[in-house]
Every structure is written in C-alpha cells, then in structure tokens.
C-alpha positions in Angstrom: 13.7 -0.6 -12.2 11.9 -1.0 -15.4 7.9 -1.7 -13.9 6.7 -2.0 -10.2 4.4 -5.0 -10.3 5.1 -7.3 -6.6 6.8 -5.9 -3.0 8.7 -9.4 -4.2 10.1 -7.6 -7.1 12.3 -5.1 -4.3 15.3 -5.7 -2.7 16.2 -4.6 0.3 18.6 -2.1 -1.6 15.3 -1.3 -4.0 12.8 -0.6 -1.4 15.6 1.6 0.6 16.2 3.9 -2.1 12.2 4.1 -3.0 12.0 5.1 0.9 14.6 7.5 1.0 13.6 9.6 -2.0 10.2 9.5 -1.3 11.5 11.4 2.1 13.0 14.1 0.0 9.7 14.1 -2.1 7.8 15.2 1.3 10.8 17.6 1.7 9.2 19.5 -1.4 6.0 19.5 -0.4 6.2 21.2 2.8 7.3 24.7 0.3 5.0 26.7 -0.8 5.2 26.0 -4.4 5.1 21.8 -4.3 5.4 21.3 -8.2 8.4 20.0 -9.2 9.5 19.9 -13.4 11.1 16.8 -13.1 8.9 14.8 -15.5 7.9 17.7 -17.7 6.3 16.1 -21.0 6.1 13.0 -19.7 2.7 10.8 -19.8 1.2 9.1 -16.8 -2.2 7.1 -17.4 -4.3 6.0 -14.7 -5.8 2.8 -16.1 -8.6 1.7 -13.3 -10.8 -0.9 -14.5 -11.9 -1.8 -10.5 -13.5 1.2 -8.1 -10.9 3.4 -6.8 -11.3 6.8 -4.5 -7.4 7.1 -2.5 -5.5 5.3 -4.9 -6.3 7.3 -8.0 -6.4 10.6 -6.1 -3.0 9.5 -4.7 -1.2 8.3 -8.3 -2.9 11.4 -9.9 -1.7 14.5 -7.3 1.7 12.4 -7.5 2.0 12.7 -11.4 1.4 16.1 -11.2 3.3 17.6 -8.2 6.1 16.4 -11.0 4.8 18.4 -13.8 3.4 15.1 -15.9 0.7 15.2 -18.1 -2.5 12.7 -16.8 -5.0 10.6 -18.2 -7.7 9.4 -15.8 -8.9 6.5 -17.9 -12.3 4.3 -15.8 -13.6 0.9 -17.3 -17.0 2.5 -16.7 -18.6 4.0 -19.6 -15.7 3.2 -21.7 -15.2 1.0 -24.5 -14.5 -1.9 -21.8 -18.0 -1.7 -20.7 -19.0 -2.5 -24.9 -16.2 -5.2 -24.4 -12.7 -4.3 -25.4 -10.2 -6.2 -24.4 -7.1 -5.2 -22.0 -4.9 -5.8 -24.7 -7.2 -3.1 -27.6 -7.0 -0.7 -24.4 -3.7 -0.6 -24.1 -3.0 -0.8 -27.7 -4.8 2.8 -27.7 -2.8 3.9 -24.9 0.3 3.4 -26.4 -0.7 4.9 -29.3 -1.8 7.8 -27.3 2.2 8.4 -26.1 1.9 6.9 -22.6 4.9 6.9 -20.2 3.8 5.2 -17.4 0.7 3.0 -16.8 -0.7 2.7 -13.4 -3.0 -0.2 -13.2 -5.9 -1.3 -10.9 -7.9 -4.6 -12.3 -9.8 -7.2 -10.5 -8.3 -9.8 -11.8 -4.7 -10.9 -10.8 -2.5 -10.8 -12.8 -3.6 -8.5 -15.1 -0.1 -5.6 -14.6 2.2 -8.3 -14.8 0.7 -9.3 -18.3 0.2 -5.7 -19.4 3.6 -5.0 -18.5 5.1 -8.7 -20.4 3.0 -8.5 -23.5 4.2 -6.5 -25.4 1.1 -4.3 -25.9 3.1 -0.9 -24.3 6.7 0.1 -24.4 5.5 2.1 -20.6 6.7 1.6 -17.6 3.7 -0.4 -15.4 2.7 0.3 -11.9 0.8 -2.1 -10.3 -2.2 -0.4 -8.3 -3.7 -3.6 -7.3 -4.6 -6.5 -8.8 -7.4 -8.7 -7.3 -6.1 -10.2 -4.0 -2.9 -10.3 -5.5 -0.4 -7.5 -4.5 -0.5 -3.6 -3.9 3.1 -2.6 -3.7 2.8 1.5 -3.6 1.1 0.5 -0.4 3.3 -1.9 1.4 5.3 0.7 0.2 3.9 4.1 2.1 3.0 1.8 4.7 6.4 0.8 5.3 7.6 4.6 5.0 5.1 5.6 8.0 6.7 2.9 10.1 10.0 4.4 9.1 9.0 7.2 9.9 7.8 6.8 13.6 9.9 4.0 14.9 13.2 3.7 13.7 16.0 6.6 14.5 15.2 7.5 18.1 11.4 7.2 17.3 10.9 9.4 13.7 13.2 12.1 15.6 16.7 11.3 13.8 17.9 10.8 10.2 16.1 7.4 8.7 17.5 7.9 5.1 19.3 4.3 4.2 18.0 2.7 7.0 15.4 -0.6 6.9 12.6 -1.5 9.5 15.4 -4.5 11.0 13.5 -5.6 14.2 10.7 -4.2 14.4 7.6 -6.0 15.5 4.3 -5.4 13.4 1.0 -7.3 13.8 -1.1 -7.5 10.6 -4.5 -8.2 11.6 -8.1 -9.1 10.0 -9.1 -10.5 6.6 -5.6 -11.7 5.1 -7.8 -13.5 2.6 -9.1 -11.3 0.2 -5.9 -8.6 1.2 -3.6 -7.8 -1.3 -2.7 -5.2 0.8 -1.6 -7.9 3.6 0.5 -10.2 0.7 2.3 -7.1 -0.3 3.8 -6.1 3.1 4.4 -9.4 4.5 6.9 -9.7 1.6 8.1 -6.0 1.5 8.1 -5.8 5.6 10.1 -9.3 5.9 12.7 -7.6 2.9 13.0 -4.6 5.3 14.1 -7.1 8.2 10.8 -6.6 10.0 9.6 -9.3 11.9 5.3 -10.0 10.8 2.8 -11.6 12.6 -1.1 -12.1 10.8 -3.7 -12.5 13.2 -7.2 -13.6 11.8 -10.2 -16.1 11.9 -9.2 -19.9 10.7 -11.8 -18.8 8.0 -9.9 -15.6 6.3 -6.3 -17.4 6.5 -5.5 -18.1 2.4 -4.2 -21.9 1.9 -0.6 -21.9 1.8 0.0 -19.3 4.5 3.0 -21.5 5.9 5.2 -20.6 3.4 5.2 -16.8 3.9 8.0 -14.8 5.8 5.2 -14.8 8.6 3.9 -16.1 12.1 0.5 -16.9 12.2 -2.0 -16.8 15.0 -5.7 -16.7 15.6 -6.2 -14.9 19.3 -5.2 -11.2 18.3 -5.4 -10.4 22.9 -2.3 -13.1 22.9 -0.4 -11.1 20.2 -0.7 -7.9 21.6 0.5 -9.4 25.4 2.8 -11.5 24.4 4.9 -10.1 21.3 4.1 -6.0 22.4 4.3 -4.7 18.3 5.6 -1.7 17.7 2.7 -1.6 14.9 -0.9 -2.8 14.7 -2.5 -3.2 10.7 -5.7 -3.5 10.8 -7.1 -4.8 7.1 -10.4 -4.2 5.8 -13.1 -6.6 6.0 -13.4 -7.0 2.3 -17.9 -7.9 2.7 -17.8 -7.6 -1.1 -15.7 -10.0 -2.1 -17.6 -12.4 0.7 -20.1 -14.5 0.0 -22.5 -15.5 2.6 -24.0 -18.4 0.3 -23.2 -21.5 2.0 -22.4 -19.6 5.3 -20.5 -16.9 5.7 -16.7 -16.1 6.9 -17.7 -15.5 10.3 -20.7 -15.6 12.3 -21.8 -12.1 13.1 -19.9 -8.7 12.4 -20.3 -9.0 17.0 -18.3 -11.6 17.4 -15.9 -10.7 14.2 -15.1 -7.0 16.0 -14.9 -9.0 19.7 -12.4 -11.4 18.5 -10.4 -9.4 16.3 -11.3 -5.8 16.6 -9.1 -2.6 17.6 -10.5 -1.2 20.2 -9.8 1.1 23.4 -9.5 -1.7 25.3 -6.8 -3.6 23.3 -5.4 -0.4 22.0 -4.7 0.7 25.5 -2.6 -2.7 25.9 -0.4 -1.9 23.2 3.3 -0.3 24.3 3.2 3.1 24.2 5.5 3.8 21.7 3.2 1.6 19.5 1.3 3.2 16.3 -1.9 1.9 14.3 -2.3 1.6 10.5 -5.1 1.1 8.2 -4.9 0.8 4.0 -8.6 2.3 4.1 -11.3 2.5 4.0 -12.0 2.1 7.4 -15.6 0.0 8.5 -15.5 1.9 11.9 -17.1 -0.8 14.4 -16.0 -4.1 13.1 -12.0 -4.2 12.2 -11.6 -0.8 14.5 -13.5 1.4 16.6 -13.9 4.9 16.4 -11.6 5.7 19.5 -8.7 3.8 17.7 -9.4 5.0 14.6 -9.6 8.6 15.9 -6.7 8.0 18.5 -3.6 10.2 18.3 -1.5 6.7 18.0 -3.1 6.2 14.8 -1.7 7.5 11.8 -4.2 6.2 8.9 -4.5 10.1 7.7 -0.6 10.4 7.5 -0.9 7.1 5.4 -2.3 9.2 3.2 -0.1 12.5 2.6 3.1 9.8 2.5 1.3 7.8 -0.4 1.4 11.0 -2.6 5.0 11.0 -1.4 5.8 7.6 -2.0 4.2 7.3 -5.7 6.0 10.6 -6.7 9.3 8.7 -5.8 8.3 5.7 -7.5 7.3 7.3 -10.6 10.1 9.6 -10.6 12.7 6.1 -10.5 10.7 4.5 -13.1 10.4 7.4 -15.5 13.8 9.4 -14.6 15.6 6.3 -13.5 17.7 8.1 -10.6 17.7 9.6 -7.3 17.6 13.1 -6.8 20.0 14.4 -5.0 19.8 14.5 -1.2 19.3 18.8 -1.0 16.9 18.8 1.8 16.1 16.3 4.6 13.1 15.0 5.7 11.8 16.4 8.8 11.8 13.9 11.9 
C-alpha cells in the first residue's frame, strides 16, 4: 500500500489487515506506557487546508503514540491565505523531509493529485476531500461494527474476519457526505449489505450505480430490514444553500422524517448499535436520548480512529503487520 486516497482503493484482503492491526494498536494502548518506537524518525505532516477539530486530533495522537515527529500545517495564516499554490506547499514539505502527508482540502480531488504529481516522494493519506471520500473513517467506522457485531456480538476473536451479512442503514444527507461514499464502498468490500435512507433532495445523481439500496421513509427501513447498525450523517447546513429554496422545508419536518430518535431507536433490534462521523446537530439528524443512549457508540468512534490511523500509518510507513503479540479485548 503505497498512499490511502478512496475505501475503493481496498480490498477486502486490504481493509482486513488494516482492521486487524489496528486491533493490536488498541491492544497497546490499554498499557500504561501507550508510545510505541515503531516509526522513530519518521515525518508525518498534517496538511489541513479545510476546518478540522477530530480528524487532526485523531491523525496527530496517532503519529505520535508511534514515536513520529509532527507538523500541524493550517491553510489559515499561512502562505495559502497570500496565495500559494498546493503544488509550492508541498514542494516545501518535501523539502522539509516529510514521510507521510495527511490531507484535508475542500476540493475533491486534491490527495489523489498530491499523491500523482510528483510534487512529494511521501506516502498520502486522504483526510477528506470535498464530498469526495474519507477513507480512515469508513475505516474506524467499519472497525466499531467489527467490533460489536461480528464473533458472538464483539465477545470472540474478530481478527481476519469481514462484516459478511450484516445489515447497516446509512441515513441523512448522502449528498454533501464523503463520509457516506466512503463506507458504502468500504462496507459493500467487507460483504456488508447498505441501505441510504434520505430526502429525494440530498440523494447525489447517480446513486443507482452504488453497491447500495436506496429508500426515502427511514420508519420502513428500520421495520422492515431490522439493521444491526444505524449511521446517522451530518446535516452538512454549510455546504447548503437556501438561495432558490432550500434542501428541505424546515429542520421540523427534516428531524420528523429522518431523525434518530427514542421512538425509532426503541424499534431498532436490540442487538442494534448507532453511529455518527461527528459532529453531532443534536435535534435534527439525532436526538439527545440517542445520541446519549448506551446503544450508541459515537465516543468509541473516536478512541478506535486513533487506533485505526496508527495502523494505517504504521502499513504505509513500515509496510508490515506487527506481529499478532496481544489480542484485542472482546
């Protein structure tokens, strides 16, 4: 694995082995001492040119639970804001010794051309690109599932097994999600079986030809196809526009036709668990008893991301799997 740009650039092989040592990742960071020296020397440079809070945070505590050196790098009040180009910035970077770049940029794209121009000699991460794709987190997301519902519900061995099977509902504004694109192709890899549920309005054109059911009436999802996962996605209000009329009519209707609440949560099977990329708009995609239910697991998203990004960067930078000392607790 050379960069980490699309959940379409994994195989099923791929995305198994990112899974299984990102288990023995978490392994490490139940000890007391969680650094590991594993990429001692090593560069990692967090290139965000878009707003960022969980991501960086997440890619930056990664880097350096393996002993990497970091540079936080934001397009505001840098030399972008004066008008350098991507290409001059990552000129410098190189220049500076970088290892690995891990990319955030509003427009799409941008990673795949960082990583094919010739401008570094790096490995790329792609950190999300516009509504493009945001593999590290179809990748954690798919770990969580992992996690909770396959090998006698989280409480056997998981390592080198897929998500084959299971049933997960991604629900809200597929639109504008990167987040959605990425594990509708990662999830179908895994041999899950996806369902988006949204307004006509937030369904992208060309929807038909992803691994994916669609359907508009989220009550009918949840009663007729029982997931064993619910995603709700972020209404994205700042990449909407309400010039010319909005997506939909009121954030009222919005939550009562598509919103997680107690009432639809409560309909879910029990052994059902609820994600959400983050940030959360408590009161439209999700209420606060969902969000704040024990069946959701939006905070464990977050610990397995650091996970999940240690393993990735560890592949791309060490190129092979540690090996298997310590299991992942169930």
């Amino acid at each position: 694995m050379r960069h980490l740009l699309s959940a379409a650039d994994l195989d099923v092989r791929d995305a198994v082995r990112i899974l299984d040592t990102a288990g023995q990742m978490a392994a490490t960071q139940a000890r007391e001492i969680k650094k590991l020296p594993t990429l001692r020397g090593r560069t990692v440079v967090n290139l965000f040119f878009e707003d960022s809070t969980r991501t960086r945070i997440s890619f930056e505590t990664a880097a350096k639970r393996l002993s990497a050196d970091v540079i936080n790098f934001s397009a505001k009040g840098s030399s972008v804001s004066k008008g350098e180009s991507l290409k001059d910035t990552a000129l410098t970077l190189q220049a500076m010794g970088a290892d690995a770049v891990v990319i955030r940029h509003q427009a799409s794209g941008a990673p795949h051309t960082l990583a094919h121009a010739g401008w570094t000699s790096g490995a790329v991460v792609n950190a999300g690109d516009g509504t493009h794709q945001h593999p590290t987190q179809a990748l954690l997301d798919a770990y969580t599932l992992r996690r909770h519902l396959v090998g006698d519900g989280g409480r056997a061995d998981v390592s080198g097994q897929d998500l084959a099977g299971l049933r997960v509902a991604i629900v809200g504004d597929v639109l504008h999600s990167r987040v959605a694109r990425s594990n509708v192709q990662l999830l179908h890899t895994l041999g899950a079986h996806v369902t988006l549920v949204s307004p006509p309005t937030l369904v992208p054109v060309g929807v038909e030809a992803w691994p994916a059911r669609v359907s508009y009436h989220l009550d009918e999802v949840i009663a007729d196809d029982k997931p064993d996962a619910v995603m709700m996605l972020r209404v994205q209000r700042e990449r909407m526009s309400s010039a010319g009329g909005g997506f939909f009519p009121s954030p009222l209707e919005y939550t009562r036709g598509y919103g997680l609440d107690a009432r639809r949560l409560a309909a879910l099977p029990e052994h059902a668990i609820v994600l959400h990329p983050g940030p959360m708009n408590r009161g439209l995609e999700i209420s606060a008893d969902a969000a704040d239910s024990p069946r959701a697991v939006i905070v464990e998203q977050v610990a397995n991301g650091v996970a999940v990004r240690m393993a990735v960067l560890y592949l791309l930078l060490a190129g092979e799997s540690p090996a298997p000392t310590t299991k992942v607790d169930a």
